[in-house]
BAKE-455221 format. One record per residue (C-alpha): residue number from 1; x, y, z; residue in three letters. Coordinates in Angstrom, 2 decimals. Example, Ala and Ser with C-alpha at 12.3 -4.5 7.8 and 13.67 -1.06 7.14 Angstrom:
BEGIN
<rec nr="1" xx="12.30" yy="-4.50" zz="7.80" rest="ALA"/>
<rec nr="2" xx="13.67" yy="-1.06" zz="7.14" rest="SER"/>
# end
This chain:
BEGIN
<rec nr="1" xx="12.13" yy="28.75" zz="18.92" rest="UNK"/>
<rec nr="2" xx="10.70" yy="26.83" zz="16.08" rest="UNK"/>
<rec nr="3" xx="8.93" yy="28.80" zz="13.32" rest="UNK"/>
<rec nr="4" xx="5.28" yy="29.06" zz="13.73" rest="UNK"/>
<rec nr="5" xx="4.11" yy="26.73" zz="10.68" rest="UNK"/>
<rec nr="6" xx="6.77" yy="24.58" zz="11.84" rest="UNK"/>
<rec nr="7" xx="5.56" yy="24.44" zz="16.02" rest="UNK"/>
<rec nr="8" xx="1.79" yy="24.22" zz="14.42" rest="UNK"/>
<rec nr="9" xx="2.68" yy="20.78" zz="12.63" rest="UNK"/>
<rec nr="10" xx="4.53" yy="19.33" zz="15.36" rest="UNK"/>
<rec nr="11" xx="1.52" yy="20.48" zz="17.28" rest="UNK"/>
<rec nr="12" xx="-1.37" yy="18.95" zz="14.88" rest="UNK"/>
<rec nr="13" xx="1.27" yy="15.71" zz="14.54" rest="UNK"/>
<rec nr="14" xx="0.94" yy="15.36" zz="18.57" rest="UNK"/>
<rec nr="15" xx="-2.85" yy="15.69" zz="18.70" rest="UNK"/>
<rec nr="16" xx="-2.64" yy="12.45" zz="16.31" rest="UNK"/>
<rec nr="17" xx="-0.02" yy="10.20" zz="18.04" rest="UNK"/>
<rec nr="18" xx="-2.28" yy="11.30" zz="21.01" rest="UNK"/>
<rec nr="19" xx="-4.65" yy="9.23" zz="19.68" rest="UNK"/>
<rec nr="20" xx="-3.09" yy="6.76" zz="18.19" rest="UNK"/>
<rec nr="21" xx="-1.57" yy="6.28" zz="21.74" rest="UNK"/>
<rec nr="22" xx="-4.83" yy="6.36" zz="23.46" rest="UNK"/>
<rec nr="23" xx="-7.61" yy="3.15" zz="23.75" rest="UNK"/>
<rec nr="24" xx="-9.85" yy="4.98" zz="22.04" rest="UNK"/>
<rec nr="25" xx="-11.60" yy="8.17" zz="21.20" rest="UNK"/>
<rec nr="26" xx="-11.20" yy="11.57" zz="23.59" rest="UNK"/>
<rec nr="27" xx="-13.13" yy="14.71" zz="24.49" rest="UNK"/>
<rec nr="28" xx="-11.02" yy="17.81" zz="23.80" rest="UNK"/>
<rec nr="29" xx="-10.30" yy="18.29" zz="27.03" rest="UNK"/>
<rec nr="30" xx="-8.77" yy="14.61" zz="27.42" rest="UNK"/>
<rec nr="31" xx="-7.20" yy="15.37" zz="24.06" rest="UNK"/>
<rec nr="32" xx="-5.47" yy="18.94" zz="25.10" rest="UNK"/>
<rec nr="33" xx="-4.23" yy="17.15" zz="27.97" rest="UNK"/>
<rec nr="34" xx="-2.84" yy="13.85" zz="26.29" rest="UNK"/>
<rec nr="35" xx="-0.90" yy="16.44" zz="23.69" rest="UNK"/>
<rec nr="36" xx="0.47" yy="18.63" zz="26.44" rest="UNK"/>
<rec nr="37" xx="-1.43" yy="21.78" zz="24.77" rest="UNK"/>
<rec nr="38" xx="-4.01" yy="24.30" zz="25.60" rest="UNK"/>
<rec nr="39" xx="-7.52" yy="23.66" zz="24.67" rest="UNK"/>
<rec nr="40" xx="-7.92" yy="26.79" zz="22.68" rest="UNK"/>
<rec nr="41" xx="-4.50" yy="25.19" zz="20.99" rest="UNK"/>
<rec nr="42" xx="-6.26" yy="21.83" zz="20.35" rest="UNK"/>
<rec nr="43" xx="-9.82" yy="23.01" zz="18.99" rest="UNK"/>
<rec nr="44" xx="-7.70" yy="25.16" zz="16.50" rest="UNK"/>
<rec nr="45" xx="-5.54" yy="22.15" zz="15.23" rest="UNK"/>
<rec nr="46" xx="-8.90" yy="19.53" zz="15.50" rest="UNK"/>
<rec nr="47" xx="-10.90" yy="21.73" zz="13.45" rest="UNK"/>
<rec nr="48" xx="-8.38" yy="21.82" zz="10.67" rest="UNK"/>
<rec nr="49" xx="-7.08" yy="17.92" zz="11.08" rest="UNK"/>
<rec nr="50" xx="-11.43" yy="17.22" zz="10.98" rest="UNK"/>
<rec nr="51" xx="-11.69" yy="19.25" zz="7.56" rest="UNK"/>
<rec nr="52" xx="-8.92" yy="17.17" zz="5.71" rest="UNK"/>
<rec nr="53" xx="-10.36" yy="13.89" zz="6.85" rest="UNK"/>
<rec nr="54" xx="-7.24" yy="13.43" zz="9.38" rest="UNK"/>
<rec nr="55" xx="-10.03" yy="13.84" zz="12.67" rest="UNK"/>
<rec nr="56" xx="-13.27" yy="12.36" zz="13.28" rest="UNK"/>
<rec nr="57" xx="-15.94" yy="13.96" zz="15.72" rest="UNK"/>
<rec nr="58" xx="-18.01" yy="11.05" zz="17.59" rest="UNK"/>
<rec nr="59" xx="-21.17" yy="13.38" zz="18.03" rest="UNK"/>
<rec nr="60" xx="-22.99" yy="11.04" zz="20.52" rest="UNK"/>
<rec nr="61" xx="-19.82" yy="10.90" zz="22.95" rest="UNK"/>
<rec nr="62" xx="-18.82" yy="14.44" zz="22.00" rest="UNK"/>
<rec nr="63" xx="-15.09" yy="13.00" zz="21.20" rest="UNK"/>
<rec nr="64" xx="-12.59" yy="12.51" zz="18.75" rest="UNK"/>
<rec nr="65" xx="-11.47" yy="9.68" zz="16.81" rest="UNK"/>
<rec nr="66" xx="-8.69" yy="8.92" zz="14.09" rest="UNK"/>
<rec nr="67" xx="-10.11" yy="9.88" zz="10.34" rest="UNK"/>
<rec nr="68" xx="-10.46" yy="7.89" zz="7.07" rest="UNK"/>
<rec nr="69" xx="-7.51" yy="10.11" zz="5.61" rest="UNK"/>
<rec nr="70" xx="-5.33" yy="8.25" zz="8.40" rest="UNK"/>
<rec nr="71" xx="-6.14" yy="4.51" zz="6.65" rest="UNK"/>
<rec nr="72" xx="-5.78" yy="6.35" zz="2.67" rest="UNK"/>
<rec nr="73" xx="-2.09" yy="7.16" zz="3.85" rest="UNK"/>
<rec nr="74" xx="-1.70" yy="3.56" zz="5.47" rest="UNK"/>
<rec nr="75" xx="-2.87" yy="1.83" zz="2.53" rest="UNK"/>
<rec nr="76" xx="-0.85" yy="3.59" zz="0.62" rest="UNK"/>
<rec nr="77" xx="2.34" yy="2.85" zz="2.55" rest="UNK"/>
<rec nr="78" xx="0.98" yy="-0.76" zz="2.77" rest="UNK"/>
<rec nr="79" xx="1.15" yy="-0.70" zz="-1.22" rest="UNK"/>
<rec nr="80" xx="4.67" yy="0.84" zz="-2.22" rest="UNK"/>
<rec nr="81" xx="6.13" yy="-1.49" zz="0.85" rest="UNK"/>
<rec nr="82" xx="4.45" yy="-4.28" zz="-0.79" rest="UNK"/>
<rec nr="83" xx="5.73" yy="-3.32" zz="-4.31" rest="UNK"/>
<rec nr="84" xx="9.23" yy="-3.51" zz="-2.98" rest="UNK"/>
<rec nr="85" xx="8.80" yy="-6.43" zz="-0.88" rest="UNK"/>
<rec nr="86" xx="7.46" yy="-8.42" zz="-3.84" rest="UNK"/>
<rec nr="87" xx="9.91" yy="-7.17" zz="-6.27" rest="UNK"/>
<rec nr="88" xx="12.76" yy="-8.47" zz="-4.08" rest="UNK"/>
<rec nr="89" xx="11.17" yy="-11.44" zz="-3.59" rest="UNK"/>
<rec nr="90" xx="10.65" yy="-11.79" zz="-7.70" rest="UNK"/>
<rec nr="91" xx="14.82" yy="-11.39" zz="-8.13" rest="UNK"/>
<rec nr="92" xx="15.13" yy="-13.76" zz="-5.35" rest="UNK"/>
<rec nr="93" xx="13.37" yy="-15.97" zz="-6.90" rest="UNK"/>
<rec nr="94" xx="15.64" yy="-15.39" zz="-10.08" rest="UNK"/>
<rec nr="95" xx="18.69" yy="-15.78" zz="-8.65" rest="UNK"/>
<rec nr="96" xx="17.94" yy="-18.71" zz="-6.43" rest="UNK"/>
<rec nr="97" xx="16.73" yy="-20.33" zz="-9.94" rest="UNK"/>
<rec nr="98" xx="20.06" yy="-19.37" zz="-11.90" rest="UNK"/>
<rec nr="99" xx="22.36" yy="-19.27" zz="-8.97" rest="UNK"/>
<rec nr="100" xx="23.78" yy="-16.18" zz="-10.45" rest="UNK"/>
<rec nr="101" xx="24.41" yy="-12.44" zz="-9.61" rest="UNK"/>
<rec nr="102" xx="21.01" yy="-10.43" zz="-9.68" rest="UNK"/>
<rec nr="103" xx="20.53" yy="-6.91" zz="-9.65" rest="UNK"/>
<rec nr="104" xx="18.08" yy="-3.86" zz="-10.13" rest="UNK"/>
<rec nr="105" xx="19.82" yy="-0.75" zz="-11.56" rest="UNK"/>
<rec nr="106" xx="18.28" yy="2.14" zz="-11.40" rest="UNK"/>
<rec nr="107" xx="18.85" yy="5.56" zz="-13.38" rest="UNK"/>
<rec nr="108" xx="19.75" yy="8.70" zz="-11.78" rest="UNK"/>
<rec nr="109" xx="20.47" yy="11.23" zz="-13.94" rest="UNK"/>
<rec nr="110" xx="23.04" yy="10.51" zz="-16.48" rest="UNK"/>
<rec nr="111" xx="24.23" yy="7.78" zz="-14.12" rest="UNK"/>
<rec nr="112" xx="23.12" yy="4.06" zz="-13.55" rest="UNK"/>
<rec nr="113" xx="22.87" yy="2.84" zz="-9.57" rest="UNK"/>
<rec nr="114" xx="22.32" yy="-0.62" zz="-8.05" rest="UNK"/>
<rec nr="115" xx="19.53" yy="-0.30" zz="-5.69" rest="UNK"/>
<rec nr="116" xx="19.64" yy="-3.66" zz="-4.98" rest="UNK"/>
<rec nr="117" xx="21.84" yy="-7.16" zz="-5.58" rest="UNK"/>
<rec nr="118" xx="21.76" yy="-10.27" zz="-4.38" rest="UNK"/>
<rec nr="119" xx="25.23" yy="-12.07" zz="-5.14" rest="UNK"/>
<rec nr="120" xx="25.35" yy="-15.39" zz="-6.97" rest="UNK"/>
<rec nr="121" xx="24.89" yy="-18.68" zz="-4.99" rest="UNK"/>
<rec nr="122" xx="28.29" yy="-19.82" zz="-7.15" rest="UNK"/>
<rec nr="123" xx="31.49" yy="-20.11" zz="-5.39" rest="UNK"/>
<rec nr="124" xx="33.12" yy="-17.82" zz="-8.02" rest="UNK"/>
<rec nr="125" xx="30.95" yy="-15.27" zz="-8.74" rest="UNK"/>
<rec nr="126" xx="30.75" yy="-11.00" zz="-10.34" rest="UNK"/>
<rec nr="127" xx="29.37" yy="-8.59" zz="-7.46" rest="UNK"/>
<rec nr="128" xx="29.46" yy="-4.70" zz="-7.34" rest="UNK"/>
<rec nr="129" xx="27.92" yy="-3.82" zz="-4.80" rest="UNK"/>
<rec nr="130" xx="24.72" yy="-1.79" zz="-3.78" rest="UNK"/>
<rec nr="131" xx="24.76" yy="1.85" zz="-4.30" rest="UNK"/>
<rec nr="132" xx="27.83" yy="1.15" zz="-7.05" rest="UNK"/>
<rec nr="133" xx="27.10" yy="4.10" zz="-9.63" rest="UNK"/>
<rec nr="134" xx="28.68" yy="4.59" zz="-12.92" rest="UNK"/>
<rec nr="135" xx="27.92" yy="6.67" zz="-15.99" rest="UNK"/>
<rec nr="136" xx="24.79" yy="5.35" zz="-18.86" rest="UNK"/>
<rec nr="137" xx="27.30" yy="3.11" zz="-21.30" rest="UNK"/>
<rec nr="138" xx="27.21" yy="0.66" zz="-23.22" rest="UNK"/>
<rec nr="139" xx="26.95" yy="-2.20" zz="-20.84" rest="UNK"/>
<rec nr="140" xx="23.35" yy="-4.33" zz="-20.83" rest="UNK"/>
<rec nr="141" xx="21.60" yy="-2.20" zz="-17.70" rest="UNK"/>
<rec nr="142" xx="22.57" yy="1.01" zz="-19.58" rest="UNK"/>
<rec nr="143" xx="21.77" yy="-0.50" zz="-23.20" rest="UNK"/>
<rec nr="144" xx="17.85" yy="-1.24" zz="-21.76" rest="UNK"/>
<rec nr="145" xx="17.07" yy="1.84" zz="-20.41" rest="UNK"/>
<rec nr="146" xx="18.59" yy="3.66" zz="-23.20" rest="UNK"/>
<rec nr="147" xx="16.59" yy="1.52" zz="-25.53" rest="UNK"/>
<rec nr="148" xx="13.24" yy="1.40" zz="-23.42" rest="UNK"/>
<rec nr="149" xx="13.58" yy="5.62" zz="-21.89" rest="UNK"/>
<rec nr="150" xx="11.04" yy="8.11" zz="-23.67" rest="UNK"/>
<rec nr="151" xx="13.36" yy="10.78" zz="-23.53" rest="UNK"/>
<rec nr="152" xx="16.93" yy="10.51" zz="-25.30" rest="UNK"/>
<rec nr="153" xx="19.62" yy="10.11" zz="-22.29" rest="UNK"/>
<rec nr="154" xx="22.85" yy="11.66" zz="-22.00" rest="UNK"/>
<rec nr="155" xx="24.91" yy="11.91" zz="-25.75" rest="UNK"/>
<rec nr="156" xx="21.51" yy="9.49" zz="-27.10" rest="UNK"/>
<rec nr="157" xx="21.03" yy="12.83" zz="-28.76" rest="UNK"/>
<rec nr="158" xx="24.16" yy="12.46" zz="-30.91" rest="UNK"/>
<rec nr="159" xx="24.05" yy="8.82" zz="-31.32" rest="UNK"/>
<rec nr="160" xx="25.75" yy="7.32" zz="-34.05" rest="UNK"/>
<rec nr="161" xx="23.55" yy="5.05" zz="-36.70" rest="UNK"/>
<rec nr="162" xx="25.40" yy="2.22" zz="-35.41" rest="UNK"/>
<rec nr="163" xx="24.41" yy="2.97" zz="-32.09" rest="UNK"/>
<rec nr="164" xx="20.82" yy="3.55" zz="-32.99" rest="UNK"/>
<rec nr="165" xx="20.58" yy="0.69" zz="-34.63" rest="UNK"/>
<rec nr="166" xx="22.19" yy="-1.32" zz="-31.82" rest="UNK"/>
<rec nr="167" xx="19.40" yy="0.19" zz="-29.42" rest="UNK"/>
<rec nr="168" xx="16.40" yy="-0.63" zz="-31.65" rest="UNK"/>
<rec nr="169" xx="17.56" yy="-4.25" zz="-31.74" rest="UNK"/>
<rec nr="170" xx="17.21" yy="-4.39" zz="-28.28" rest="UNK"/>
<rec nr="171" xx="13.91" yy="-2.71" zz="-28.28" rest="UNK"/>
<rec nr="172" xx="13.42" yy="-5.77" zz="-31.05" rest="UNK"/>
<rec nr="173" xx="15.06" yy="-8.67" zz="-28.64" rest="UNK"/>
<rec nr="174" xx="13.33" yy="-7.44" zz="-25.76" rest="UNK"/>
<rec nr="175" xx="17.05" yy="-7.41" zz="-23.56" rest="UNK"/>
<rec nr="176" xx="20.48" yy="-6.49" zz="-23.43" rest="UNK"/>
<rec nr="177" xx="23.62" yy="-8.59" zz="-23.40" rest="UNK"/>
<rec nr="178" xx="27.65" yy="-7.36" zz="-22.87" rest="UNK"/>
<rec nr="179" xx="30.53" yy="-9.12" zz="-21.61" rest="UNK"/>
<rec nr="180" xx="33.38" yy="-7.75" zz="-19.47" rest="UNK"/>
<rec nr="181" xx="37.03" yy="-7.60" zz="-21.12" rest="UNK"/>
<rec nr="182" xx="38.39" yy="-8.14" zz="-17.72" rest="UNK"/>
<rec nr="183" xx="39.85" yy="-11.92" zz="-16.74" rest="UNK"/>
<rec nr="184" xx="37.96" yy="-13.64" zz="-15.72" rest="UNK"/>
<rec nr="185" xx="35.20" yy="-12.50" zz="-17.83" rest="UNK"/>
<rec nr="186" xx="31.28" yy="-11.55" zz="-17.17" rest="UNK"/>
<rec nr="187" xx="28.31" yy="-12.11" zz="-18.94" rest="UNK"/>
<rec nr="188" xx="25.33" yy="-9.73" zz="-18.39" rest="UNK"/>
<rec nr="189" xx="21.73" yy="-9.35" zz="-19.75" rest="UNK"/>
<rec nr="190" xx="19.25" yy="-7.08" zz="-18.74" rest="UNK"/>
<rec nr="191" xx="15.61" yy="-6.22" zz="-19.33" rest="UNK"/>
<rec nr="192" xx="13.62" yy="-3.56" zz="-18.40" rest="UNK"/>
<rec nr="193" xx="11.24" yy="-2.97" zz="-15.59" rest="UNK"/>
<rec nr="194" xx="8.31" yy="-0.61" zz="-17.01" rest="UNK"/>
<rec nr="195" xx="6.55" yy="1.88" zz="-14.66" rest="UNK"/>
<rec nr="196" xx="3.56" yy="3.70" zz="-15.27" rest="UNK"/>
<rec nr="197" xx="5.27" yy="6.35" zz="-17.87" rest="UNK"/>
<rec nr="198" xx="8.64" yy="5.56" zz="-18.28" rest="UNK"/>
<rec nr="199" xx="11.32" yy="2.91" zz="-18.14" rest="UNK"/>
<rec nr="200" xx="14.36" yy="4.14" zz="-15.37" rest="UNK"/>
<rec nr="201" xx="14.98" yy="0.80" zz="-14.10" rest="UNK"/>
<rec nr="202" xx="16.65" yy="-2.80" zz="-15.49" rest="UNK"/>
<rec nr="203" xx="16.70" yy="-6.27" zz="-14.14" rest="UNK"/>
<rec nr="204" xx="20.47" yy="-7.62" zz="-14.98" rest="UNK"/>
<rec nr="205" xx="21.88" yy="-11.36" zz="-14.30" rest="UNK"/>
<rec nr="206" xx="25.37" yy="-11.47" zz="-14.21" rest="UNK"/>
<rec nr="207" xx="27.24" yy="-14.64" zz="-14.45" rest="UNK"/>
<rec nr="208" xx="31.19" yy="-15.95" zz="-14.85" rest="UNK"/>
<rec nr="209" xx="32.12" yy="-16.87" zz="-18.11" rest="UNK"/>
<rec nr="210" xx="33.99" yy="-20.31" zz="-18.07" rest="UNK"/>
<rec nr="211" xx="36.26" yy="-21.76" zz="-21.26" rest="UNK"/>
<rec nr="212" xx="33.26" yy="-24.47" zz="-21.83" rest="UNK"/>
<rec nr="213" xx="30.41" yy="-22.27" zz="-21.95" rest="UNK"/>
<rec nr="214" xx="28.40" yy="-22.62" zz="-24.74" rest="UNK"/>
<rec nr="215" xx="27.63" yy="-18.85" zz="-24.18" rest="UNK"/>
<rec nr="216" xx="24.85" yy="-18.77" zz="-27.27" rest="UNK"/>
<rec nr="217" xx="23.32" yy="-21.05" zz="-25.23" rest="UNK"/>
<rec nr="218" xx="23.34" yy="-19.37" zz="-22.04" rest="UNK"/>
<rec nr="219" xx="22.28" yy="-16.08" zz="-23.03" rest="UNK"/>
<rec nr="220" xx="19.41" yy="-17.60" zz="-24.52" rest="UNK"/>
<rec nr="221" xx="18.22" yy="-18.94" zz="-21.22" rest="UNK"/>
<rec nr="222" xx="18.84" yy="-16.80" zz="-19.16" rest="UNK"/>
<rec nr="223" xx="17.36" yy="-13.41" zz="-20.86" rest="UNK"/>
<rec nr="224" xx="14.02" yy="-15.29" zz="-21.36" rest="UNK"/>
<rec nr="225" xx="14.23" yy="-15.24" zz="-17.42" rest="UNK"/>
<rec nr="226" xx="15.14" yy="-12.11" zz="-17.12" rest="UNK"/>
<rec nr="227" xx="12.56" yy="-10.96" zz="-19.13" rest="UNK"/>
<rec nr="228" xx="10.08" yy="-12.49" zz="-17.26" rest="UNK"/>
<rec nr="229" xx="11.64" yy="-11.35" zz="-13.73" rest="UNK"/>
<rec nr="230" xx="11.16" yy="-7.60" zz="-15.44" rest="UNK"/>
<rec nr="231" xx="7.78" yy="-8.30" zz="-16.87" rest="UNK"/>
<rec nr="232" xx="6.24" yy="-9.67" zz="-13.44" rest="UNK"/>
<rec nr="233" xx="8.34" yy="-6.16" zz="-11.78" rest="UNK"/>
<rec nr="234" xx="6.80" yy="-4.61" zz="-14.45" rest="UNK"/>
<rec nr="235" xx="3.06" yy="-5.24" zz="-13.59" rest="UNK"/>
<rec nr="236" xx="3.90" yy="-4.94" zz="-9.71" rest="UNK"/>
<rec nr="237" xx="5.19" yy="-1.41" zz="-10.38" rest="UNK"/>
<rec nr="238" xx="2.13" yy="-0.71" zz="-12.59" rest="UNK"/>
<rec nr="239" xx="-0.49" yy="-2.05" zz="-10.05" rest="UNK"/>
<rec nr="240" xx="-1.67" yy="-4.81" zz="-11.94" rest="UNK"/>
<rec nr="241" xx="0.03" yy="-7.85" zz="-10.47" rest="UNK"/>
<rec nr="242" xx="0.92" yy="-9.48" zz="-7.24" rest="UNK"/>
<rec nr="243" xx="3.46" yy="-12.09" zz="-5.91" rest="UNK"/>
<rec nr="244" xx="2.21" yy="-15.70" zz="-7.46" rest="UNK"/>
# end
C-alpha cells in the first residue's frame, strides 16, 4: 500500500490528467468519476489543487477547469527547453562555421563533464565523448571555470603564484588555450558560459594540429568565436537573449 501523502498525490495528479484528458471543464461528480475516486475523495483534493492556483471553479456551470498555476509551470518548461534548444543550436552553429570539435563542459564537483559535443565535420578529427568526466586541470575547459568560478575549486586554494597568475590572464584574455602532448596533437580553447551567479560551464573548440599550422593564427580566430558562442550562451542562460 502506498503511503498516504504518497496515494494523496497520485490522487490530486489524476484529478488533473482527468482534465487535461477531458474536452473541457467537469462537475465533481463527472470529475470523481473520470479519476476513478470517491466524491468525498475529489472535493478534498479540488479544494486544495483550487487554493494553489492548480483548479479553477466555473461558478456559472458549477464545474472545474485547469488553473493559471498549470500555464506558470508550462511556461516555465517552455523556457529552460528553449534555453537548451537554443544553446545547441548556438554550438551548432559554431562548429558548422569552424568544422571543428565543439563541446559544453560542465562542472560537477571537483570534476569537469561533457554534457554535450558535436564532433568535427573534418575527416580527422579529437572527440571524447558525452558524459566523458575527468578531474578540474589544467586543460582550457578547466582553466575557464577555474578562472571565471566565485568560489576557489579543488587545490585553487593552494595555488601556486604561477598558477594564479596564469588564471588571471585568462580572466584578462577572456579564454583558455592548451594543447595535447599526445600524436597527433590537439588544440583547445575555451570560454565561459556565465549564469545568473556563477560560471560552472565552458564552451571548448577542439581542433587537430597539422605540421603547417600557423597555430598563433588559429587560436586567434577561433577563441574570438568561441567567445562569442559563450557570450550569446551566456545571455540565453541569463534570460536576456534569444536565438538570432
Amino acid at each position: 500500500m502506498l503511503p498516504r501523502m504518497t496515494r494523496s498525490v497520485n490522487r490530486a495528479l489524476d484529478l488533473l490528467e482527468a482534465l487535461r484528458d477531458a474536452p473541457g471543464p467537469l462537475s465533481l461528480t463527472e470529475l470523481a468519476a473520470a479519476a476513478g475516486m470517491d466524491k468525498a475523495t475529489a472535493t478534498r483534493l479540488a479544494r486544495d489543487l483550487l487554493d494553489r492556483g492548480y483548479l479553477e471553479y466555473v461558478r456559472e456551470s458549477r464545474q472545474y477547469a485547469l488553473g493559471a498555476a498549470i500555464l506558470d509551470l508550462a511556461d516555465r518548461l517552455w523556457a529552460r527547453n528553449s534555453v537548451m534548444q537554443n544553446t545547441l543550436r548556438y554550438l551548432e552553429d559554431l562548429r558548422d562555421k569552424t568544422l571543428q570539435t565543439v563541446a559544453l563542459w560542465v562542472r560537477a564537483g571537483e570534476s569537469i563533464v561533457i554534457s554535450i559535443e558535436l564532433p568535427s565535420l573534418q575527416p580527422i578529427k579529437f572527440s571524447q565523448g558525452v558524459g566523458m568526466s575527468k578531474p578540474i586541470d589544467s586543460d582550457a575547459p578547466s582553466m575557464v571555470i577555474r578562472a571565471f568560478a566565485r568560489k576557489p575549486v579543488g587545490g585553487d586554494q593552494i595555488i601556486s603564484a604561477d598558477g594564479r597568475r596564469e588564471l588571471e590572464k585568462v580572466c584578462d584574455d577572456g579564454y583558455a588555450y592548451s594543447t595535447t602532448g599526445s600524436s597527433p596533437r590537439a588544440a583547445s580553447v575555451a570560454a565561459p558560459v556565465r549564469g545568473p551567479s556563477s560560471v560552472d560551464t565552458a564552451v571548448c573548440l577542439t581542433w587537430i594540429l597539422g605540421a603547417e599550422d600557423a597555430e598563433p593564427l588559429a587560436r586567434r580566430r577561433y577563441s574570438s568565436q568561441v567567445i562569442g558562442c559563450a557570450q550569446r550562451i551566456s545571455r540565453l542562460r541569463q534570460g536576456e537573449g534569444r536565438w538570432q
